[in-house]
Backbone as a ProteinNet text record, in pm:
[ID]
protein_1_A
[PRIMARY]
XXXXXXXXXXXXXXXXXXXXXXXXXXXXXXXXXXXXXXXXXXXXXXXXXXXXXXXXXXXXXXXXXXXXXXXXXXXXXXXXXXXXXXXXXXXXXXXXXXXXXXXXXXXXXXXXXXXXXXXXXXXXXXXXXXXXXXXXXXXXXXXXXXXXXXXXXXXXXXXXXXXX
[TERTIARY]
8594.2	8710.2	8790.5	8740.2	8789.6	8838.2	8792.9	8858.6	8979.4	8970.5	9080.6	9180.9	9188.9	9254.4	9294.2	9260.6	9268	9323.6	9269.7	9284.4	9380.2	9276.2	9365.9	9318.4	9395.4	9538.2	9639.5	9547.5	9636.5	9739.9	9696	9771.6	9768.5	9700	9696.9	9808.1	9777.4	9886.6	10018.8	10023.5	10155.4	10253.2	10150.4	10249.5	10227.6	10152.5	10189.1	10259.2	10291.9	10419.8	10560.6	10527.6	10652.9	10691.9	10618.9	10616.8	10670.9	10675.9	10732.2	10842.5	10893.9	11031.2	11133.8	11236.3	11333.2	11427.8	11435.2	11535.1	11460.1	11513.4	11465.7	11448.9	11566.9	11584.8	11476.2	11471.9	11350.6	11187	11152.1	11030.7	10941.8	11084.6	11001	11018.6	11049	11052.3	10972.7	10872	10776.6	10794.7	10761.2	10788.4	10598.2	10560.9	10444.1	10453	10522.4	10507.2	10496.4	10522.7	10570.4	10403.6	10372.4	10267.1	10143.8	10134.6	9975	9968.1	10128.5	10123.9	10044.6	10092	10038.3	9920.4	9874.2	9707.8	9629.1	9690.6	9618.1	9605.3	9779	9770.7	9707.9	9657.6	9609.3	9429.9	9327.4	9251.5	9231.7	9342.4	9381.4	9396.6	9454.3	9484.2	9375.1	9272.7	9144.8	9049.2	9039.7	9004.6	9053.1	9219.7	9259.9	9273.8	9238.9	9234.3	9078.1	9003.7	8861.7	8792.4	8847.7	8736.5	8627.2	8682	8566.5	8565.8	8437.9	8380.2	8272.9	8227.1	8085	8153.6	8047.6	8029.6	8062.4	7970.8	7981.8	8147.9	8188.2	8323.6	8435.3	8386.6	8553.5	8478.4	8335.1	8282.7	8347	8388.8	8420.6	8545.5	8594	8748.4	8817.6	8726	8809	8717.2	8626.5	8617.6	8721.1	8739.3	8931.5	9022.6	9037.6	9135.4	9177.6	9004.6	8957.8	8999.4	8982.5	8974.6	9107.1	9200.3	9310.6	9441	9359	9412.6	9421.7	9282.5	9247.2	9278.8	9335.4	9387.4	9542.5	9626.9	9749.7	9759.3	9685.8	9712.2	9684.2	9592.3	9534.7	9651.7	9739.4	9864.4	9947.6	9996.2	10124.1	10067.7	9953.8	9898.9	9899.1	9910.5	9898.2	10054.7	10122.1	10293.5	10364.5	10305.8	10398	10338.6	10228.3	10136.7	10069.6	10018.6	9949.9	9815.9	9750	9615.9	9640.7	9560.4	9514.3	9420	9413.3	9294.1	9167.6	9109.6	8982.3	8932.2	9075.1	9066.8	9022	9164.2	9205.1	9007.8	9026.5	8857	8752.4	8736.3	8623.5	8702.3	8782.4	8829.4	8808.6	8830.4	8766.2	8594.1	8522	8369.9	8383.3	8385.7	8369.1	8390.7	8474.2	8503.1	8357.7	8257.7	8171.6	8212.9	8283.3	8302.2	8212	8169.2	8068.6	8170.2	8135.6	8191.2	8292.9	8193.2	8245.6	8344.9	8360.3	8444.2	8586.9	8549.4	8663.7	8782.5	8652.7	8762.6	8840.1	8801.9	8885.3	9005.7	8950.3	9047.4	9197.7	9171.3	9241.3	9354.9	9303.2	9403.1	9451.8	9497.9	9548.8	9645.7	9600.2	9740.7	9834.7	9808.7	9902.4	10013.7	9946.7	10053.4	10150.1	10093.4	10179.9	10229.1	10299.9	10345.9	10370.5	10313.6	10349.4	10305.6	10210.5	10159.5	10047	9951.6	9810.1	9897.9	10026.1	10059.2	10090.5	10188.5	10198.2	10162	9974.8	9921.3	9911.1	9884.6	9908.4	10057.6	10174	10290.2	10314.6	10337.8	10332.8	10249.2	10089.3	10009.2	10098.4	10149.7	10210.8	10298.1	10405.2	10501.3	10469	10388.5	10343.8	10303.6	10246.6	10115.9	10248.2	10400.6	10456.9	10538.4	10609	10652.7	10545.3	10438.4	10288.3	10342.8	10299.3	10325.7	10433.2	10563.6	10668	10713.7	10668.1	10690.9	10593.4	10487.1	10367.5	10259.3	10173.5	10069.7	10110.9	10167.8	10097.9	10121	10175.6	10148.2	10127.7	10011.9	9968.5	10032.8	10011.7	10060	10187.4	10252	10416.9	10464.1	10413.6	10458.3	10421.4	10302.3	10268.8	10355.5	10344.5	10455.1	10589.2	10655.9	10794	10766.1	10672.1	10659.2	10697.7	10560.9	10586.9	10696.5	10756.2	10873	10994	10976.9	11093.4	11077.1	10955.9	10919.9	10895.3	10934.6	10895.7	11019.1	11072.7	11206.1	11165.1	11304	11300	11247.8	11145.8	11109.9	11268.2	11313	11454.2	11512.8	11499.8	11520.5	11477.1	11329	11241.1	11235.6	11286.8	11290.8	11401.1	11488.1	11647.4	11581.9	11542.6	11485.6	11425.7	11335.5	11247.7	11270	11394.6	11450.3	11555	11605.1	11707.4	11650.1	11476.9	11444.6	11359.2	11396.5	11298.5	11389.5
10252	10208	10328.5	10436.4	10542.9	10602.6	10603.4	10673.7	10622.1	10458.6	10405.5	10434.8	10481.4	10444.2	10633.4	10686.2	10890.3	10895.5	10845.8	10937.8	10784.3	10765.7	10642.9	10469.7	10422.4	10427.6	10443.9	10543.1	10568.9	10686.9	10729.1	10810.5	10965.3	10972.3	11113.3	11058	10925	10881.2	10881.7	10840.2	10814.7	10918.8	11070.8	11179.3	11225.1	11253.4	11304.9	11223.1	11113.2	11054.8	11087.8	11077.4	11121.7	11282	11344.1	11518	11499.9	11359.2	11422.3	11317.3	11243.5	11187.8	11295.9	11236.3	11326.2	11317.5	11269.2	11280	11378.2	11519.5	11632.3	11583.1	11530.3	11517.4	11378.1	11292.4	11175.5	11255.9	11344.9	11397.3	11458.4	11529.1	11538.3	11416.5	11326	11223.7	11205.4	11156.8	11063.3	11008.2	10882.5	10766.5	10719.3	10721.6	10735.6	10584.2	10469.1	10312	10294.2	10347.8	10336	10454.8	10542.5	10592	10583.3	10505.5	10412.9	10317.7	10254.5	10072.1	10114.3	10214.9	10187.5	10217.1	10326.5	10385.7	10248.3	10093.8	10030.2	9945.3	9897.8	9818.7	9818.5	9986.9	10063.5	9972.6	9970.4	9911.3	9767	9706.2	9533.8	9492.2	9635.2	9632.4	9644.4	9677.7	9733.4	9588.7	9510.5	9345.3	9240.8	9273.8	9147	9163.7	9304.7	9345.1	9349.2	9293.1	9285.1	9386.3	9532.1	9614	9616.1	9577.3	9524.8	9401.7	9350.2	9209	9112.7	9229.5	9153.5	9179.9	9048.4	9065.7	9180.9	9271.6	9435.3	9467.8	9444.5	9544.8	9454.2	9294.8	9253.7	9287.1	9281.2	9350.7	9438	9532.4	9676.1	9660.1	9626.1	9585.2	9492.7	9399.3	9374.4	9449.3	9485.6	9614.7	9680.9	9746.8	9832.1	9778.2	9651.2	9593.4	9576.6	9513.1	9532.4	9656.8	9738.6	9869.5	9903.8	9884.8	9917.1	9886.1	9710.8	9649.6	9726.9	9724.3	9831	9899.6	9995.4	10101.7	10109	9998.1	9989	9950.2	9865	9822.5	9883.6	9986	10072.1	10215.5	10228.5	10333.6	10220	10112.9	10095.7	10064.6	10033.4	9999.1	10190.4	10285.6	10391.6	10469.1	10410.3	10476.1	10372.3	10262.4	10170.2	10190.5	10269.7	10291.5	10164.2	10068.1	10013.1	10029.4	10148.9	10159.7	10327.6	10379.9	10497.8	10520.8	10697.6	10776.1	10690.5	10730.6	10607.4	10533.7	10437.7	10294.8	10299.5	10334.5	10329.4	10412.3	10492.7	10527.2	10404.6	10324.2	10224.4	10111.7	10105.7	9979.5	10031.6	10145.2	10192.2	10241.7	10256.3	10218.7	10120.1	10002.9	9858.3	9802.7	9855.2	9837.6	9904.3	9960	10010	10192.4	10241.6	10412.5	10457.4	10605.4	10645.7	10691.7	10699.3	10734.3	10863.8	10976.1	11125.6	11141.7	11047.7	11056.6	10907	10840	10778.8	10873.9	10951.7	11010.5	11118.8	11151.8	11320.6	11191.2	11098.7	10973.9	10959.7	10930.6	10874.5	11000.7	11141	11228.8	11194	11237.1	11209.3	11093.6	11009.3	10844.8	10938	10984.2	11050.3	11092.7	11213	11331.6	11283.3	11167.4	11054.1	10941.8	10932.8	10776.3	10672.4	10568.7	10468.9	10470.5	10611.3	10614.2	10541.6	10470.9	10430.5	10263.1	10208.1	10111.2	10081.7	10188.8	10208.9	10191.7	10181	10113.3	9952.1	9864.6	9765.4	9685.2	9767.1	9719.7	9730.9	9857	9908.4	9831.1	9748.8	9709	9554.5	9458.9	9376.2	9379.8	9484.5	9472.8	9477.1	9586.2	9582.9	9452.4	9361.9	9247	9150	9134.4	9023.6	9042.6	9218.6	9294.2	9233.5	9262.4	9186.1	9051.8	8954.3	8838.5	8793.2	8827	8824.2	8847.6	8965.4	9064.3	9069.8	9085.2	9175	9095.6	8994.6	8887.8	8834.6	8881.3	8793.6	8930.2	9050.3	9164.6	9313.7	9309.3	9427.6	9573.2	9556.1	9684	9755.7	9625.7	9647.6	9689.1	9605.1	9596.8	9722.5	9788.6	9945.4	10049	10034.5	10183.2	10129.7	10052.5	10011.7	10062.9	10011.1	10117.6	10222.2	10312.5	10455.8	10492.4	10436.6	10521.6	10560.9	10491.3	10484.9	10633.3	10670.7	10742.2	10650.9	10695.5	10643.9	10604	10496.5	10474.7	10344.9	10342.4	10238.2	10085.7	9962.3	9867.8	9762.1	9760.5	9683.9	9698.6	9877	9935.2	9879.8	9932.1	9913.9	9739.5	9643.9	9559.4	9444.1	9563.7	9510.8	9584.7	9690.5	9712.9	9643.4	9593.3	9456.2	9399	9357	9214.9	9181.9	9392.8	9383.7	9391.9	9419.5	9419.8	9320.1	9182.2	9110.1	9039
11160.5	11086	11037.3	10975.5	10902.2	11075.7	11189.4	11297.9	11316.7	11341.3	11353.9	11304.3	11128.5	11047.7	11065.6	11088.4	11055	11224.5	11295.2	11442.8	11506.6	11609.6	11696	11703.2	11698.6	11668.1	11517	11416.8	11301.5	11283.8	11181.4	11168.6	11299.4	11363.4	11458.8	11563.8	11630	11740.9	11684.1	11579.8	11492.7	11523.2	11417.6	11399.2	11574.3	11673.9	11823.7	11860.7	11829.2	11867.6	11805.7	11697.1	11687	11669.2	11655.7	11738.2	11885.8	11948.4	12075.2	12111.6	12028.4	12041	12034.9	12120.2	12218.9	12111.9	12011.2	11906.9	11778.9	11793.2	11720.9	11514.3	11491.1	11330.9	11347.6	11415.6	11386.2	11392.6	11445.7	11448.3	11271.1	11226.3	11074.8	11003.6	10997.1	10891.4	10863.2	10754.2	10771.7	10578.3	10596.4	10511.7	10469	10359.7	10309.9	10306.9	10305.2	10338.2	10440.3	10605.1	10700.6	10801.2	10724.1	10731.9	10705.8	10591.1	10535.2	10607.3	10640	10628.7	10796.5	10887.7	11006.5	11039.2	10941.6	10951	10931.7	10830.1	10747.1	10899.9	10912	11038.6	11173.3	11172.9	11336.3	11305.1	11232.4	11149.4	11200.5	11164.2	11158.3	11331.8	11390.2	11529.8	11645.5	11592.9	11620.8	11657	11538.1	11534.7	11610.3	11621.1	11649.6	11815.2	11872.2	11996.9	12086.1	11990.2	11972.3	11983.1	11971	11939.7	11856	11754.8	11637.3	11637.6	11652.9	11681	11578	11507.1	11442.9	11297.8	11220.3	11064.5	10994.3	11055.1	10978.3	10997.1	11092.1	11114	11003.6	10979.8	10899.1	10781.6	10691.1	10608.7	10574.4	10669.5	10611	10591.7	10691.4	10680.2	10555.8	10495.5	10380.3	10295.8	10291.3	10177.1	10172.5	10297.9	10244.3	10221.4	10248.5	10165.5	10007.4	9992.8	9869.9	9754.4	9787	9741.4	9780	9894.6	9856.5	9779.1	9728.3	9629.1	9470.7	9471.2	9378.5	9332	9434.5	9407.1	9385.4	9479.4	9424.7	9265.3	9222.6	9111.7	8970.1	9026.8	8960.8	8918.1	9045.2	9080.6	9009.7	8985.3	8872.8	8770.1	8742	8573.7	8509.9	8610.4	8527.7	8553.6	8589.6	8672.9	8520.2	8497.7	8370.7	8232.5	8216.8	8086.3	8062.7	8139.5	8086.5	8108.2	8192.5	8181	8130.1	8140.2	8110.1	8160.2	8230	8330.7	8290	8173.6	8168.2	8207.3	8189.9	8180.3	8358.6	8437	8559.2	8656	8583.2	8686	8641.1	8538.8	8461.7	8612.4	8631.8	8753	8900.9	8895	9037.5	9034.7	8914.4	8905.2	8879.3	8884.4	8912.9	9006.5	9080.9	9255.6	9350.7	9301.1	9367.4	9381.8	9354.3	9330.9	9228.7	9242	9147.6	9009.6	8911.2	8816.9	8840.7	8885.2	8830.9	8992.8	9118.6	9225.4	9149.8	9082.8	9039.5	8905.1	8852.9	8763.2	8817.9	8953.4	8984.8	9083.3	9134.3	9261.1	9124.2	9005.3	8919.6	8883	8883.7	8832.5	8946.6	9100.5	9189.8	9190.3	9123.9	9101.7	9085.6	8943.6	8849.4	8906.8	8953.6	9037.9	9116.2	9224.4	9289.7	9324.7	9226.7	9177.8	9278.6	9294.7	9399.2	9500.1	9565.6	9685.7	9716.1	9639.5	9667.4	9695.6	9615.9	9645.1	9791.1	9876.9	10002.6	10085.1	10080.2	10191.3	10212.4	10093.2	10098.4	10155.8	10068.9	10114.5	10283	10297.9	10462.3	10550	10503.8	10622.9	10594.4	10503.7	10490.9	10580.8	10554.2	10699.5	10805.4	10875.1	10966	10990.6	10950.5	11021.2	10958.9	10959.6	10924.5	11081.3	11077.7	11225.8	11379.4	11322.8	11432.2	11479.1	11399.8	11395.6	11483.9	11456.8	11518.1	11644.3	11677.3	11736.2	11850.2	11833.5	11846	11926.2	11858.7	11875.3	12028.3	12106.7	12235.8	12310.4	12292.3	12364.8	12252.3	12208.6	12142.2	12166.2	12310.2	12419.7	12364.2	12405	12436.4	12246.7	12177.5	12008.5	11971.5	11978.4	11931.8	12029.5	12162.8	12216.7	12214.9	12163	12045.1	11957.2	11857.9	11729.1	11715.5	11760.9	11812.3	11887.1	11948.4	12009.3	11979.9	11794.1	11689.9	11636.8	11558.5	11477.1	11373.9	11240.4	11115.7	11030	11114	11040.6	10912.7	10873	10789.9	10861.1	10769.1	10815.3	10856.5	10766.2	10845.8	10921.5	10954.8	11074.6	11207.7	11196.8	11285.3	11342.5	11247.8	11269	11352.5	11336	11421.7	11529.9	11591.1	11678.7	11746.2	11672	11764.2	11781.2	11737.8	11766.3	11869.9	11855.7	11972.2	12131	12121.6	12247.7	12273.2	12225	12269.5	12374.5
[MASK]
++++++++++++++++++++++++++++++++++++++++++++++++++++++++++++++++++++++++++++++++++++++++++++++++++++++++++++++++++++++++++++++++++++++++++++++++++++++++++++++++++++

């Protein structure tokens, strides 16, 4: 799952893809909704393509969901003041994290506001883009993806729509 989600089809295919789109200013972009959402979606893409087949693999798989709920909610309860470092690591040790790896996970919210939300939002689009788009040719819906770079989802989405 963590390969899926780090190497292929996540985030490693992502950025060598778009390192080698023929449009120079689209190659540095990259969009931290548009970059989780596909590491989350590459994951989701993995299942519904049946690489992962058994108990253990959706196990794990909504464990990260789980936990990436978690963690979004955990990133605006401390971005709006309503939790505090404490508080916010006591909810990620209750999610199953060890204490003294939730309190160093929690300074990290801090520093970057809104990013732990990103994966949830981003795998949402992605798997609404899927749906649409996507679900009767896997193939064809991911090298569309990738062949955008990391544009905007409304973007990416007149895109898909203009090549169906």
């Amino acid at each position: 799952m963590v390969t899926a989600h780090e190497t292929c089809p996540g985030h490693h295919l992502l950025d060598m893809s778009r390192w080698n789109l023929g449009r120079v200013l689209l190659r540095s972009l990259e969009f931290p909704l548009f970059y989780e959402g596909w590491a989350c979606f590459a994951e989701e893409l993995m299942e519904h393509t049946g690489y992962f087949r058994g108990p253990a693999q959706r196990l794990l798989l909504a464990r990260r969901h789980f936990l990436r709920a978690i963690r979004g909610k955990i990133d605006l309860d401390i971005q709006t003041g309503r939790m505090n470092l404490s508080e916010a690591a006591s909810c990620l040790e209750d999610g199953g994290i060890n204490r003294k790896r939730a309190a160093s996970i929690v300074r990290r919210y801090a520093l970057k506001p809104g990013y732990q939300v990103c994966y949830s939002i981003g795998l949402r689009r992605f798997r609404n883009l899927f749906e649409r788009f996507g679900r009767n040719n896997p193939g064809d819906f991911v090298q569309k993806v990738l062949s955008l770079g990391e544009i905007d989802f409304d973007d990416l989405e007149e895109e898909l729509t203009s090549s169906e």
